[in-house]
C-alpha positions in Angstrom: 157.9 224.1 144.8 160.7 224.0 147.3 161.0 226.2 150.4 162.6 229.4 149.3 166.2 230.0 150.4 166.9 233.4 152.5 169.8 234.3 154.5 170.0 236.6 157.2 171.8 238.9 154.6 169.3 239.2 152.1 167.0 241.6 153.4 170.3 244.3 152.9 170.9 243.2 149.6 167.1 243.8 148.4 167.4 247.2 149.9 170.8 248.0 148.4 169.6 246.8 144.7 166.1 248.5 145.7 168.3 251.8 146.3 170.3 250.9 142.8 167.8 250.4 140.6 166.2 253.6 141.8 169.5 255.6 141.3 169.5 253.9 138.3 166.5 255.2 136.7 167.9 258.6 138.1 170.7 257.9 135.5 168.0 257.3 132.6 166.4 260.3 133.5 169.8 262.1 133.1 170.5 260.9 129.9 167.4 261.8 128.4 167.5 265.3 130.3 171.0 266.1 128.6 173.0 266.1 131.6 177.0 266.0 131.0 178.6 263.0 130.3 180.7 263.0 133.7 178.5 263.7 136.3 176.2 260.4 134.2 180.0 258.3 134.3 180.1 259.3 138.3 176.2 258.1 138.8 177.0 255.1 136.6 179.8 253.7 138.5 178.2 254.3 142.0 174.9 251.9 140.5 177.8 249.8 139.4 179.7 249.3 143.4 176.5 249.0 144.6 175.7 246.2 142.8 178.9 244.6 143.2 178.8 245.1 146.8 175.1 243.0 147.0 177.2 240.7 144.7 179.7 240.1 146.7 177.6 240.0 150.0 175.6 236.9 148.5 178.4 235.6 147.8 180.3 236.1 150.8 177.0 234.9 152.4 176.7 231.3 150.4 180.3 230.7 151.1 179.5 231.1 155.3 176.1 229.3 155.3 175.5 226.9 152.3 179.1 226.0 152.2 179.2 225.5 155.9 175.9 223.5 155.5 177.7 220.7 152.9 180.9 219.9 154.2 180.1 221.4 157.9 181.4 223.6 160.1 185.1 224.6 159.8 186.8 225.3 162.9 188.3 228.7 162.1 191.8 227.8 162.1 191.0 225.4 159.0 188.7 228.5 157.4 192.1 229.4 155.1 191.1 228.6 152.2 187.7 229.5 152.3 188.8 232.8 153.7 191.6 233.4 150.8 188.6 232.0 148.4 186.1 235.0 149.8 189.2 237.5 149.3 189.8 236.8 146.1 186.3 237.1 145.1 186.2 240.7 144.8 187.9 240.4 141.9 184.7 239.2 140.4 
């Protein structure tokens, strides 16, 4: 088994998808309660940004450490790319 791979940034995503995945069952629970439709929709998409938010984070994240790791560091007036690369990632 290889060494396991952590970033300095994954600590906050496992809370953030902790504190989805307990608003998410909050979401089940409203369903099967009856709750209306839009206040479900407004719970929904916040479980939803969440997790594209700890998406993006670990990806943000690779792109700084494992991409740095390959090809080495990038002084940060060559970082264009990689910086226009990270932007458009939230697009994901």
């Amino acid at each position: 088994m290889s060494d396991p791979h952590t970033h300095g940034s994954h600590p906050e995503i496992v809370k953030r998808l902790k504190r989805a995945e307990g608003h998410l069952r909050s979401v089940v629970e409203m369903i099967e309660s009856g709750r209306p439709c839009l206040d479900i929709a407004q719970q929904l998409h916040a479980v939803e940004a969440a997790i594209a938010k700890a998406k993006r984070t670990l990806i943000h994240d690779h792109l700084d450490h494992c991409l740095d790791h390959v090809v080495g560091a990038i002084p940060r007036a060559d970082r264009g790319p990689i910086d226009d690369f990270k932007a458009i990632t939230k697009y994901l």
